[in-house]
N, C-alpha and C positions, 0 to 999 in steps of 0.2 A: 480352590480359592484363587481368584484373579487379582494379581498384583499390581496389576494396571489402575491409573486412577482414573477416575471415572471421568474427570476434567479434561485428562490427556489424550488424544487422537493424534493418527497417522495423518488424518488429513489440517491439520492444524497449523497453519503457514508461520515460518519463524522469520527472521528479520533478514538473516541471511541471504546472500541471491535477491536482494531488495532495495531499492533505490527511494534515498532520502527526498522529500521535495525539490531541492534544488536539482538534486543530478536529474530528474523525473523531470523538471520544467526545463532542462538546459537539451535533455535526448528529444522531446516532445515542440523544442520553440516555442513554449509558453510562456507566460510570464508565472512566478511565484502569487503574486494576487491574483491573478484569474483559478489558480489552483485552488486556494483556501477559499475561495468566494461559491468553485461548483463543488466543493467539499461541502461547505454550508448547507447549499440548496439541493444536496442529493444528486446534481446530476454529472459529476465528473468522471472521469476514470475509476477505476476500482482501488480500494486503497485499504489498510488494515493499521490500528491502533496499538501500540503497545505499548500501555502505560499515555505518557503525556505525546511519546515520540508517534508520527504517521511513514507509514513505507509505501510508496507503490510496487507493484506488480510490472515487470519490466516488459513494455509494451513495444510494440514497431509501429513504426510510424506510418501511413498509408500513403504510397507512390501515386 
């Protein structure tokens, strides 16, 4: 019998190691509205939900 719940995966990103909007738009030189605006329209960064709070995925910036 597998104790694991079916919900839970390895591959399942936790908040941890995760950067809030602000710190995400302060690494990035964005502004916080332009963040929520390509959140809106699908085409921003990649980003994950948890609950009401959003994380980014800690990106480098392109030289």
């Amino acid at each position: 019998m597998d104790l694991q719940s079916p919900k839970s995966s390895r591959n399942t990103p936790t908040a941890e190691g995760m950067l809030t909007p602000k710190e995400f738009a302060k690494a990035q030189k964005v502004s916080l509205s332009w963040l929520a605006k390509a959140r809106k329209r699908g085409d921003g960064p990649p980003f994950v939900r948890f609950g009401r709070s959003v994380r980014y995925f800690p990106m480098r910036r392109p030289q």
